[in-house]
N, C-alpha and C positions, 0 to 999 in steps of 0.2 A: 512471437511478435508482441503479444500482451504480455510478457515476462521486461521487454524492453521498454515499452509506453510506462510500466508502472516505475522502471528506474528511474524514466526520464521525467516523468511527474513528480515523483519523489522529489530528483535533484534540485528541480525548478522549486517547491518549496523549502527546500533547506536555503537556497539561493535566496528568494525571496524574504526568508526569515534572516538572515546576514543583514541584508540590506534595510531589513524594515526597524532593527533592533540590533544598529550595529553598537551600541555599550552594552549589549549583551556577554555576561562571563564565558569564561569558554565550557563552563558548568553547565551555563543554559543551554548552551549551540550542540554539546553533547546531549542531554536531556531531550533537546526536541525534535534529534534525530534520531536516537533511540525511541521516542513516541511515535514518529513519523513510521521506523521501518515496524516498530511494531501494529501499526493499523493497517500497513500494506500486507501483513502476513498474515492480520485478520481479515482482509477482505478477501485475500489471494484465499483463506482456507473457507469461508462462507460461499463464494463465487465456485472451490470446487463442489461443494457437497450440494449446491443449488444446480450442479450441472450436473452430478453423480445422479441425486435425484428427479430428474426430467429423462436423462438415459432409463434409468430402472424403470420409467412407467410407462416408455415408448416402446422398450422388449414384452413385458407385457400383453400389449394389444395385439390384436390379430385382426 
C-alpha cells in the first residue's frame, strides 16, 4: 500500500512540475524525475532502516 501512495505522490509531482514549467527541456523533465525517483528511494531506504530499528529493540525487551 505504501509502495503505491509513494508512486502516486511521485506521479502528482512530476505532473505538477509539467505543468508549473511547461518550457521546461525534456533534459530537465528527465533530470527531475530522476531526482524525484531518487529521494523516494532514499526515503523508501531511511523509512526501512527506522523501522528495522524500532523491531530490533522491541525483540529485545522482555
Amino acid at each position: 500500500m505504501i509502495e503505491k501512495l509513494n508512486w502516486f505522490v511521485w506521479l502528482i509531482l512530476v505532473i505538477l512540475w509539467n505543468y508549473g514549467f511547461p518550457k521546461a527541456t525534456p533534459l530537465q523533465d528527465v533530470i527531475v524525475a530522476v531526482i524525484l525517483s531518487l529521494l523516494f528511494i532514499i526515503m523508501k531506504f531511511m523509512r526501512s532502516r527506522y523501522l528495522h530499528k524500532i523491531n530490533s529493540r522491541s525483540k529485545n525487551k522482555f
